[in-house]
C-alpha positions as a Python dict, from the first residue, in 0.01 Angstrom:
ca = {
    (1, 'X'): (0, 0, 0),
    (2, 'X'): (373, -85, -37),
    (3, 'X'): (591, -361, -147),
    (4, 'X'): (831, -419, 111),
    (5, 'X'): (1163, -511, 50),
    (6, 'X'): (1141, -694, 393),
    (7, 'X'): (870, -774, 614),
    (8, 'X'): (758, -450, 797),
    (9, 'X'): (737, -372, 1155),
    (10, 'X'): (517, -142, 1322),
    (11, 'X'): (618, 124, 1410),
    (12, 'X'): (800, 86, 1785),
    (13, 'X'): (771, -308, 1758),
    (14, 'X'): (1070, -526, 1772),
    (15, 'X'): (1091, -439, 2127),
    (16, 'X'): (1246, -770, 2307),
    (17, 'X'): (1036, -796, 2626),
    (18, 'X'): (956, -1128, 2912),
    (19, 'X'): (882, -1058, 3214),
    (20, 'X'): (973, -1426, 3311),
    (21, 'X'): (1370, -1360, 3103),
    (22, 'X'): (1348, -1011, 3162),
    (23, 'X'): (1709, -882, 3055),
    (24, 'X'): (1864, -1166, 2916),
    (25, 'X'): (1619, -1173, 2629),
    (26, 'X'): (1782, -839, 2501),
    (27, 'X'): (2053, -1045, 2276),
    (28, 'X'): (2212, -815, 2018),
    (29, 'X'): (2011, -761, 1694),
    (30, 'X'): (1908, -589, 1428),
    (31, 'X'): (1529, -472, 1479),
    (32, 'X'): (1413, -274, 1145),
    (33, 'X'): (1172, -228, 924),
    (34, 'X'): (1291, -318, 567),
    (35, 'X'): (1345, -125, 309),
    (36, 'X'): (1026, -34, 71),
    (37, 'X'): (921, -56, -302),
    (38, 'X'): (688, -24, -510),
    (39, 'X'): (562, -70, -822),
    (40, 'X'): (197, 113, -1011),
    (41, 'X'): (144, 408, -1230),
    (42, 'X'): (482, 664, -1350),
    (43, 'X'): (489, 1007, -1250),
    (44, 'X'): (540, 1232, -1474),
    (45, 'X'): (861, 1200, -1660),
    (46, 'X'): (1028, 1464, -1700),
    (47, 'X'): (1069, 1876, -1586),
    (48, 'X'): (1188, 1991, -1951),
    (49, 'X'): (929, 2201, -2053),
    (50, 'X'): (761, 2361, -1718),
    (51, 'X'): (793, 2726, -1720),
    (52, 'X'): (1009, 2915, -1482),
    (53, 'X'): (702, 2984, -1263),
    (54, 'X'): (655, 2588, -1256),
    (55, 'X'): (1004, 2536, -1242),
    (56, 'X'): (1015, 2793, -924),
    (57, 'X'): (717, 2616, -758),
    (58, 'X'): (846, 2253, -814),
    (59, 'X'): (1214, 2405, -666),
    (60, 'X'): (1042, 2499, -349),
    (61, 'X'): (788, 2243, -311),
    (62, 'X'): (1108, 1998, -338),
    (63, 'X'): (1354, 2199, -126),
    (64, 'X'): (1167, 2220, 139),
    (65, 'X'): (1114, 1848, 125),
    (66, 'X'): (1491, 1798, 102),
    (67, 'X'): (1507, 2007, 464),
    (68, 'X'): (1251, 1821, 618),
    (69, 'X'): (1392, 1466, 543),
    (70, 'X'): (1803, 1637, 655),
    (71, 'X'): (1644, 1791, 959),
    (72, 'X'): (1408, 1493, 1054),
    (73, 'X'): (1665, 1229, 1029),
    (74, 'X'): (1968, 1440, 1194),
    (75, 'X'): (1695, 1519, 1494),
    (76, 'X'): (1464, 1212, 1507),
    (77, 'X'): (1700, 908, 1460),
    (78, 'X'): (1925, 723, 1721),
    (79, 'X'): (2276, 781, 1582),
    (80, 'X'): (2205, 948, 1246),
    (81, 'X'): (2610, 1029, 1177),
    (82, 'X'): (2773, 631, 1276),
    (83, 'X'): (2835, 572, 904),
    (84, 'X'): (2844, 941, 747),
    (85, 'X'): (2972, 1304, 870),
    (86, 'X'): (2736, 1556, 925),
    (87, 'X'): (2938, 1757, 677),
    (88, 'X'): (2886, 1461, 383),
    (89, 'X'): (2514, 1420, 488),
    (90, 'X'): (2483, 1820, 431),
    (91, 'X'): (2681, 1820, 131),
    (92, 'X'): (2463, 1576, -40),
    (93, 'X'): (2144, 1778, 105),
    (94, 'X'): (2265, 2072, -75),
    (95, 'X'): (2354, 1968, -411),
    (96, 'X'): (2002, 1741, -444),
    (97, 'X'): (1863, 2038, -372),
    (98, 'X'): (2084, 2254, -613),
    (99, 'X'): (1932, 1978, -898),
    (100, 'X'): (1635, 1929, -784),
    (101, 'X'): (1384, 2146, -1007),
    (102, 'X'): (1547, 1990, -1303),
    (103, 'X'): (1522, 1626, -1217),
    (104, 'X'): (1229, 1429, -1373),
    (105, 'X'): (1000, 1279, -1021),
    (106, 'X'): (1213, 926, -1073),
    (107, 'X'): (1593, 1049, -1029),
    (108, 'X'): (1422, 1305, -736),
    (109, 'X'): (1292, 1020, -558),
    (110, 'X'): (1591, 824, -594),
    (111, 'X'): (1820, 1153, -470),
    (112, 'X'): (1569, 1133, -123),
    (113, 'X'): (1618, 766, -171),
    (114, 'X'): (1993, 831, -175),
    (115, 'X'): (2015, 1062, 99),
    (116, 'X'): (1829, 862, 355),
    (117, 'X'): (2048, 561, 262),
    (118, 'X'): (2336, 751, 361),
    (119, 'X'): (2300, 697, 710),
    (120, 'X'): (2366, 353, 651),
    (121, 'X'): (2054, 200, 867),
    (122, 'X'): (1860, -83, 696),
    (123, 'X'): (1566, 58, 851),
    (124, 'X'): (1605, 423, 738),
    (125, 'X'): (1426, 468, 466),
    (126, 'X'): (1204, 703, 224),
    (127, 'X'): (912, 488, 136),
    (128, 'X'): (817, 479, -201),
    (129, 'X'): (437, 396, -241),
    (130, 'X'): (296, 163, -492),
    (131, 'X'): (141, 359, -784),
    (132, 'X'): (432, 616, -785),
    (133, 'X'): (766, 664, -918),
    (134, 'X'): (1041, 435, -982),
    (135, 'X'): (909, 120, -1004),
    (136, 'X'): (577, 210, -1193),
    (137, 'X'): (680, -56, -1461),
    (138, 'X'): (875, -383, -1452),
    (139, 'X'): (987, -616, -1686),
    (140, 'X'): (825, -983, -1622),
    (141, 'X'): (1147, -1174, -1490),
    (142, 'X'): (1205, -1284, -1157),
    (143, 'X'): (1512, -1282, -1015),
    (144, 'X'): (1733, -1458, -721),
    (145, 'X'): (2052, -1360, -519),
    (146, 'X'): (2196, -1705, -425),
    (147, 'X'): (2557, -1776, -329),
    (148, 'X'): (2713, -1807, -643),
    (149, 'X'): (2564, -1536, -790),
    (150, 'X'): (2176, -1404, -939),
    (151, 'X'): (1984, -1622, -1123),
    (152, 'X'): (1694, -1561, -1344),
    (153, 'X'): (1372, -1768, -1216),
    (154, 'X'): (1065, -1650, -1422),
    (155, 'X'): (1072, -1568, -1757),
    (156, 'X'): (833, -1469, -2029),
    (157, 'X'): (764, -1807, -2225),
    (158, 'X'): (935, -1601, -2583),
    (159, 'X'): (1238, -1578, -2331),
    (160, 'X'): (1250, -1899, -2163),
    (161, 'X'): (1610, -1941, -2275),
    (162, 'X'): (1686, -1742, -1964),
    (163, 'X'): (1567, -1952, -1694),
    (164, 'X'): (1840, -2053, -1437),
    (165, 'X'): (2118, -1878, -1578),
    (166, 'X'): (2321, -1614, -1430),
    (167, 'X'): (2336, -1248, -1506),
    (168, 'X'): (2628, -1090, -1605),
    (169, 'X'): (2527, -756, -1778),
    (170, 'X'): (2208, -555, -1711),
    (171, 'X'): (2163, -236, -1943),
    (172, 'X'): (2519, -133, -1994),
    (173, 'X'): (2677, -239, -1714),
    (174, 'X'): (2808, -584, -1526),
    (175, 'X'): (2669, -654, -1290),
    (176, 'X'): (2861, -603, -996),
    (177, 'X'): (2819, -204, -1119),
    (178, 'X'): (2480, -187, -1140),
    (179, 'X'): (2501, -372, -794),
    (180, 'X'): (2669, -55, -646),
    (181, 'X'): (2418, 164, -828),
    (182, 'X'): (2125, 34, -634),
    (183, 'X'): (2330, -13, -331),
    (184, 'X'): (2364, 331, -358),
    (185, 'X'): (1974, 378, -276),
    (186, 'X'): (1943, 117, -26),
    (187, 'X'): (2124, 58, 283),
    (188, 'X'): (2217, -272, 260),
    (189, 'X'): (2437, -361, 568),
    (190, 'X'): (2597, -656, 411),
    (191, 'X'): (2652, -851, 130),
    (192, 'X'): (2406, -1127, 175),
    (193, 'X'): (2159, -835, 243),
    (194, 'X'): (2266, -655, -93),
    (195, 'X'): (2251, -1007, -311),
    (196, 'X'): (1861, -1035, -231),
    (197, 'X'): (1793, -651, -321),
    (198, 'X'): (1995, -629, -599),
    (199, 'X'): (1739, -945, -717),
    (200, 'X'): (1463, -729, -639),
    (201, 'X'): (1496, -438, -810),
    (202, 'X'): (1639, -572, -1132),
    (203, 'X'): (1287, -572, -1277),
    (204, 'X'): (1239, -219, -1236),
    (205, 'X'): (1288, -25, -1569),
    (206, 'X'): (1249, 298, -1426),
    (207, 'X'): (1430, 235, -1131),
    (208, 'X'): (1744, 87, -1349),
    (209, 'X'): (1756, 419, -1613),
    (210, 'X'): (1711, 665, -1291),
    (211, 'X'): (2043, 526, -1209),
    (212, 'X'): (2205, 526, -1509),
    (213, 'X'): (2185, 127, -1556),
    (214, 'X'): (2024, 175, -1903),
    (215, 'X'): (1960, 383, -2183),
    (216, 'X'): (1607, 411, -2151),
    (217, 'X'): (1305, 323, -2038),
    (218, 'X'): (1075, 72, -2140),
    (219, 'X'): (1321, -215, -2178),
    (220, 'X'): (1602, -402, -1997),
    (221, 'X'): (1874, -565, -2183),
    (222, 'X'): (2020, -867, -2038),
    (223, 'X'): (2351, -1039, -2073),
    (224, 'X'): (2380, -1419, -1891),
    (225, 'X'): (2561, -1680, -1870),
    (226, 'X'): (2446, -2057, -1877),
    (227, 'X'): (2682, -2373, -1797),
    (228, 'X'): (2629, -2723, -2023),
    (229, 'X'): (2592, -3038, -1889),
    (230, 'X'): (2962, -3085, -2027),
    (231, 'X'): (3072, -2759, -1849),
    (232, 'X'): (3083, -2562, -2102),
    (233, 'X'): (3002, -2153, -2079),
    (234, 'X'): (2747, -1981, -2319),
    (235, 'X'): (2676, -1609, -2336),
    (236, 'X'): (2276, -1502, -2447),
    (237, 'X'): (2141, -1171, -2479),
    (238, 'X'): (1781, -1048, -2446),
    (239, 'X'): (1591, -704, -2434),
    (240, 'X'): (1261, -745, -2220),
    (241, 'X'): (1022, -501, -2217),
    (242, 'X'): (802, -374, -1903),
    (243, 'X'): (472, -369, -1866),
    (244, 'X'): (213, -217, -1630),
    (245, 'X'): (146, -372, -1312),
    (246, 'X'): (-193, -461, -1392),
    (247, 'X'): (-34, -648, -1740),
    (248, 'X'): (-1, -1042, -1747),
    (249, 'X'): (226, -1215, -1965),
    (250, 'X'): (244, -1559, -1976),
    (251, 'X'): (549, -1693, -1836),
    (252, 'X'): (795, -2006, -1726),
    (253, 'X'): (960, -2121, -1365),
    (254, 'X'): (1264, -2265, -1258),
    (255, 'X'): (1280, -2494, -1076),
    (256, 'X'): (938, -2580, -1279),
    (257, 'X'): (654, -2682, -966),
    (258, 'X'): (509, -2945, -1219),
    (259, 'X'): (794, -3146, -1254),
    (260, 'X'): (1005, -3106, -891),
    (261, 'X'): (869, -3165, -576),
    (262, 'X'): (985, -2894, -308),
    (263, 'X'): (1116, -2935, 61),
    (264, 'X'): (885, -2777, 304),
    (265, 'X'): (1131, -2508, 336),
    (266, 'X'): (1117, -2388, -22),
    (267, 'X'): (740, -2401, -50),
    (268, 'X'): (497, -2077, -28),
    (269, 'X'): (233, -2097, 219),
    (270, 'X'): (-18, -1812, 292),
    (271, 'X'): (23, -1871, 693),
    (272, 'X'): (264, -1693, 845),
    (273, 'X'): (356, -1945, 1066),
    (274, 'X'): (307, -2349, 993),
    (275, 'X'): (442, -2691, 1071),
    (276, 'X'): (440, -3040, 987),
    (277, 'X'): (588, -3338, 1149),
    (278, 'X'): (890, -3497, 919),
    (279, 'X'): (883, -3925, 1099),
    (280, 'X'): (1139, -3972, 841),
    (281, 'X'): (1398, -3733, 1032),
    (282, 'X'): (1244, -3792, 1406),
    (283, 'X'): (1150, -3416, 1331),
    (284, 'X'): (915, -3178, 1348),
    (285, 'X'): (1001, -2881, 1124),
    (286, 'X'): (827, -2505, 1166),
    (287, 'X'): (811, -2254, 929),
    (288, 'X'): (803, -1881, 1111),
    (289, 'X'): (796, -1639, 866),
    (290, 'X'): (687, -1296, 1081),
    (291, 'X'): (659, -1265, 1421),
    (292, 'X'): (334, -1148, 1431),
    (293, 'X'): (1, -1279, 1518),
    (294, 'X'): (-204, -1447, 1221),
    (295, 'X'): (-538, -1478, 1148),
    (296, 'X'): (-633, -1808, 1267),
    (297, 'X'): (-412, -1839, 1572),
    (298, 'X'): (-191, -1642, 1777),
    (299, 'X'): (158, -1723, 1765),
    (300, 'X'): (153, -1865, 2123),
    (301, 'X'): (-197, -2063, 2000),
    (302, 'X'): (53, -2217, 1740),
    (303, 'X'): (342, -2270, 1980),
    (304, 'X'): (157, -2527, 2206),
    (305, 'X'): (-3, -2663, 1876),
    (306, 'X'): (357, -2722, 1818),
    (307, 'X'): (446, -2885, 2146),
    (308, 'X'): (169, -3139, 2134),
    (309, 'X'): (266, -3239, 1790),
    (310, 'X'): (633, -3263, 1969),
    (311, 'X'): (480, -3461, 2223),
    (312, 'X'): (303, -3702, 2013),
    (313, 'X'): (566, -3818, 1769),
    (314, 'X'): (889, -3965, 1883),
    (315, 'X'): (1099, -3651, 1810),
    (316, 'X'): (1448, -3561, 1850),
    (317, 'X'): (1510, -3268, 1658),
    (318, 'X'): (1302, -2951, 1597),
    (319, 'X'): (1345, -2697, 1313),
    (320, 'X'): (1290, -2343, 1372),
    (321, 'X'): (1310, -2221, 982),
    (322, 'X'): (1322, -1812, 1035),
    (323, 'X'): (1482, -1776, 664),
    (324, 'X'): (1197, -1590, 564),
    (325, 'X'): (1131, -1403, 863),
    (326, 'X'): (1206, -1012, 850),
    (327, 'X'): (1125, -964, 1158),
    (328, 'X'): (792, -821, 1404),
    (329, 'X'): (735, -837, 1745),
    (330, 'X'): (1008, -1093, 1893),
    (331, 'X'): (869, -1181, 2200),
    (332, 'X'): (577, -1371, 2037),
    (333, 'X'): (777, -1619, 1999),
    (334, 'X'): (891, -1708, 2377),
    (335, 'X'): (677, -1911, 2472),
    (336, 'X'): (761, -2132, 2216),
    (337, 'X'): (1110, -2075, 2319),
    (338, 'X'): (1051, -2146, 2679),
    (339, 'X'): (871, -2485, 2555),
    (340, 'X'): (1154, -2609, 2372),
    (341, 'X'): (1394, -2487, 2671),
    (342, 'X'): (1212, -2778, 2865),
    (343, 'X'): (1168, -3015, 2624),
    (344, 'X'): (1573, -2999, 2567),
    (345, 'X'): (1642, -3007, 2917),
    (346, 'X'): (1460, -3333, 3019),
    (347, 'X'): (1687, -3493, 2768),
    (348, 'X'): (1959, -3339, 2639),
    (349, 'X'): (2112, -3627, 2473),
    (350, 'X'): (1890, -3682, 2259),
    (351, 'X'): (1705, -3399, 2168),
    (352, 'X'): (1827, -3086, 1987),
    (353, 'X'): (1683, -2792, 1809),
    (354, 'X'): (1804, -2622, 1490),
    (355, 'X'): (1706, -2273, 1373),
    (356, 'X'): (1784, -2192, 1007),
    (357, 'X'): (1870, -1858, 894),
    (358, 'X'): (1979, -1699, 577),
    (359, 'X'): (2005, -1361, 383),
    (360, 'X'): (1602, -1302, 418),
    (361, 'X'): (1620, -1324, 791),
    (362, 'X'): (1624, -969, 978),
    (363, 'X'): (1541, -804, 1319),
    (364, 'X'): (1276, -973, 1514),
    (365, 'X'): (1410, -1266, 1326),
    (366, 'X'): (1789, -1278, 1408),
    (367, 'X'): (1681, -1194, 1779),
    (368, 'X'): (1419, -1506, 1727),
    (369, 'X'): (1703, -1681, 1614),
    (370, 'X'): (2020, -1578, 1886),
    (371, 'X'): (1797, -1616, 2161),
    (372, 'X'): (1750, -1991, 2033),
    (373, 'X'): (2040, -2048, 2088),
    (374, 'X'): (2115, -1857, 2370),
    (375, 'X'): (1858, -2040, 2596),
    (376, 'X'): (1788, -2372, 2372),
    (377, 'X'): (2158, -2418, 2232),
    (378, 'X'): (2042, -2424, 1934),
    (379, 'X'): (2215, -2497, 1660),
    (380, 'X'): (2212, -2224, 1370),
    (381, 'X'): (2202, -2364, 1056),
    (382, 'X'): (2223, -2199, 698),
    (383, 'X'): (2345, -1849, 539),
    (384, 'X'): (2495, -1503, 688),
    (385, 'X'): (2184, -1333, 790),
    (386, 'X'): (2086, -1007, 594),
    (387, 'X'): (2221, -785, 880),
    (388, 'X'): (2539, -786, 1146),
    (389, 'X'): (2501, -742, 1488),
    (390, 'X'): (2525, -367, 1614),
    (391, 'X'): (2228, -159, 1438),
    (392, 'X'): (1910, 23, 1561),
    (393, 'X'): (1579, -32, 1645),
    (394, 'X'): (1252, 93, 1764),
    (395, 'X'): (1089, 201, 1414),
    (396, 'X'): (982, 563, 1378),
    (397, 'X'): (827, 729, 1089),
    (398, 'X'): (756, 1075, 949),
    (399, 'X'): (629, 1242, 629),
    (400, 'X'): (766, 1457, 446),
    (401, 'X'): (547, 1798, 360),
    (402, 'X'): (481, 1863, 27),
    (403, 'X'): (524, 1527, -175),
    (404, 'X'): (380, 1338, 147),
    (405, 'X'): (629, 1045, 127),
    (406, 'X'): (659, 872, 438),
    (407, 'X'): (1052, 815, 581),
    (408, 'X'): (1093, 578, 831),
    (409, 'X'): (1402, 557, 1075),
    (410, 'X'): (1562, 371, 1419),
    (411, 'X'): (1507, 572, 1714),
    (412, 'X'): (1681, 345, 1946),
    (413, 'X'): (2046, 218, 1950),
    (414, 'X'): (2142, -165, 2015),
    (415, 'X'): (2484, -242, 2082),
    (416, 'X'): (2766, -80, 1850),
    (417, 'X'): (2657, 26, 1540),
    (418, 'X'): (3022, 98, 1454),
    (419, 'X'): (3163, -127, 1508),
    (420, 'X'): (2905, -430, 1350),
    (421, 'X'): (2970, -812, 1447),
    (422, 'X'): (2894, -1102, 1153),
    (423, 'X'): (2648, -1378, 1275),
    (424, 'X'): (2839, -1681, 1092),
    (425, 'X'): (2641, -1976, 1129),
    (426, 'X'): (2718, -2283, 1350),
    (427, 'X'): (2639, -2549, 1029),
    (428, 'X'): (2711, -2314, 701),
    (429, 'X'): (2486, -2471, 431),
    (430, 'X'): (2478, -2190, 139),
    (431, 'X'): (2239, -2201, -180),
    (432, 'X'): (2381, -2246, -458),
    (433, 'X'): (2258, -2244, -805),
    (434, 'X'): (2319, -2623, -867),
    (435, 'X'): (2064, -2679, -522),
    (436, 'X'): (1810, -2437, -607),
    (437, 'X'): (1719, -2557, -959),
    (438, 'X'): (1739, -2876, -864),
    (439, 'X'): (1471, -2839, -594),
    (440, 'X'): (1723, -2883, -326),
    (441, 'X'): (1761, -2750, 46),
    (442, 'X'): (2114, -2756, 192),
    (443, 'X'): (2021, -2638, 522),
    (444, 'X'): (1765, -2922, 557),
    (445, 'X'): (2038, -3174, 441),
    (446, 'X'): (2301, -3073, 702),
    (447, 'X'): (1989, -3068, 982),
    (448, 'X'): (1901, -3493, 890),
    (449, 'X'): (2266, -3558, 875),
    (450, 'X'): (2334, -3358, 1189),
    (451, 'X'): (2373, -3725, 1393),
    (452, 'X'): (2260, -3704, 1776),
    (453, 'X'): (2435, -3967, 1999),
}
């Protein structure tokens, strides 16, 4: 099992396909599978030591997985040279291999890690499995990208000084450099893309020293920043340590659940898909978090659920919320776009559909949203989605032969990967620090204020 980074696809989904819209559904998008981490058990740490017959075998053993992942990728994906020469993508090839024998299993994974970033496809990947390598240990901190920066959002309760304030300094580094560090391992295709993974793997000790974030393992030092209610700036410090995975530690939220009420667009449900009507706002707001089928109804079982509940409340707006939705099978979802197509068109003045999108939405869930407003002129509401248009699709997967790591890449091309296009939102409503601790939704906001003649 894996920790995704985004919501996986299987493998060749994210195909856009109606008979009934046939081409037209084929809007420009992103279709991948995100990138994957995870967290269980270290590998060994180090290679000092082995003897030269060790050293020989584990030289091998790694080279030849170092030609499998070049070869795979320069044969197996779509485009595998759009953001890299063949020359660079060798070069690098070479010299992890030249290192390779020497590197403790961490910095080797993070060197295939590397390499498959490279190619500079969201989607292309070397999975690292939970239970191995560099994110065996964590720290217990949670972590957010929002607009204005990341923000610390679960602490341990002998570090609850940190909550809501903004990092500055992780290990020996600012932030912004141990930004590029990780970047450097993940393919992130944008900025709003590279906020939420540089959140992710802030926890990971392992991962952070592998790069050269900090000293050692074992324990994160963090610098942040916190504003007073008069405006003024204080620095704190604090070295965390990590723990297994299988470790609790008791620890404090922000925004704490007891004391603020959430919108529904901030709260965690176990359905992937869910909606409730909102008479307040003449609404009905749905929460579609991966288009793919769940166990107690099929996403087209939920769609008509959704109409009736349209049909029996005097509604004039309808939320699509895809801001957690990294993607699937898009053409679940089509019926429930055809519905609303309908709906809108018996009376357009006065009836209007919003789909919200931010930094978590990807693939299946930018096409989701584009074709919204393609066929329902929808409004899109929110944050720059995680990805641009112009990327691949259609996600493949190999293994590699000796350490048996799975790599996943695009075998199809959509539109110009070259050359990749921005979606900038119709209403933009960003997250800020100030609205998240405060239990706020912007997005929500500018949807009930959105006035309809």
């Amino acid at each position: 099992m894996a920790l995704l980074h985004r919501g996986a696809e299987a493998e060749g989904h994210g195909r856009v396909s109606n008979p009934a819209l046939s081409s037209v559904w084929a809007m420009p998008c992103r279709l991948l599978l995100g990138i994957v981490c995870g967290c269980g058990q270290p590998h060994a740490p180090s290679a000092i030591g082995r003897s030269a017959a060790d050293t020989g075998s584990v030289a091998a053993d790694r080279s030849a997985d170092i030609d499998a992942l070049r070869d795979g990728l320069a044969k197996r994906h779509a485009d595998p040279f759009a953001h890299v020469s063949r020359s660079e993508f060798d070069a690098m090839a070479e010299e992890l291999k030249a290192e390779a024998a020497h590197m403790d299993n961490v910095r080797y994974e993070l060197g295939l890690r590397k390499l498959a970033a490279s190619i500079g496809d969201g989607h292309t990947q070397v999975v690292l499995e939970t239970g191995k390598g560099p994110c065996a240990t964590s720290i217990p901190v949670q972590f957010i990208g929002l607009a204005d920066g990341v923000f610390v959002t679960a602490a341990p309760t002998d570090h609850a000084q940190l909550l809501g304030a903004r990092v500055v300094e992780v290990g020996s580094m600012s932030l912004a450099d141990a930004s590029a560090r990780i970047r450097s391992v993940s393919a992130c295709e944008n900025d709003a893309d590279a906020r939420g993974t540089v959140a992710r793997f802030l926890k990971y000790d392992q991962l952070l020293h592998g790069l050269g974030i900090t000293p050692a393992r074992g324990v994160v030092r963090l610098k942040v920043e916190r504003q007073s209610a008069q405006g003024e700036t204080r620095f704190l410090e604090a070295a965390i340590d990590a723990v297994g995975p299988q470790v609790g530690v008791p620890r404090q939220f922000a925004p704490d659940p007891t004391r603020i009420a959430l919108p529904p667009g901030r709260v965690s449900r176990p359905e992937p898909y869910w909606h409730q009507a909102l008479p307040d706002a003449q609404a009905v707001y749905c929460r579609y978090d991966r288009c793919a089928n769940g166990p107690q109804a099929t996403v087209a079982e939920w769609s008509r659920e959704v109409m009736r509940e349209v049909s029996d409340h005097e509604v004039r707006k309808v939320i699509i919320d895809l801001r957690n939705n990294a993607g699937g099978d898009s053409s679940l979802l089509h019926p429930l776009i055809e519905a609303l197509r309908a709906w809108v068109r018996s009376d357009p003045a006065a009836r209007r559909v919003y789909a919200l999108i931010g930094p978590g939405t990807f693939s299946s869930g930018i096409t989701n949203a584009l074709n919204l407003r393609a066929f329902v002129a929808a409004k899109l509401v929110g944050e720059t989605p995680g990805q641009p248009i112009g990327t691949f699709g259609e996600v493949r997967s190999f293994t590699l032969p000796q350490s048996g790591l799975k790599v996943t890449y695009g075998s199809k091309v959509h539109d110009d990967p070259r050359h990749p296009i921005e979606i900038i939102p119709d209403v933009i409503a960003p997250m800020r620090s100030t609205d998240y601790f405060s239990g706020g939704d912007p997005a929500m906001d500018a949807v009930k204020a959105d006035p309809i003649p």
